[in-house]
Phi, psi and omega in degrees: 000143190269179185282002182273291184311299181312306180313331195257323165275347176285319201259339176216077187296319175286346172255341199308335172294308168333294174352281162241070197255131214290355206273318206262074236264313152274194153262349168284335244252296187326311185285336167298330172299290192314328170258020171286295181277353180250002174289339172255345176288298210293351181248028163269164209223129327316155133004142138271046208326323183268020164238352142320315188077032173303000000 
């Protein structure tokens, strides 16, 4: 596992399929996901506040 992945499932244990999905090819390719997916929590109704991190 490279060092961006291990780092990245220690701090986002709850995301670790994303991680490490062969899809995901870097860490830009991860962040991009990532604010992908938090672009859709946030226009969901109600909030989902503790996966926002509100």
């Amino acid at each position: 596992m490279s060092r961006w992945r291990r780092e990245a499932s220690e701090r986002l244990p709850e995301l670790q399929p994303l991680i490490a999905s062969r899809e995901v090819e870097g860490p830009m390719m991860l962040w991009i996901e990532l604010q992908s997916k938090f672009r859709a929590l946030c226009e969901e109704s109600p909030l989902p506040l503790d996966a926002i991190g509100a």
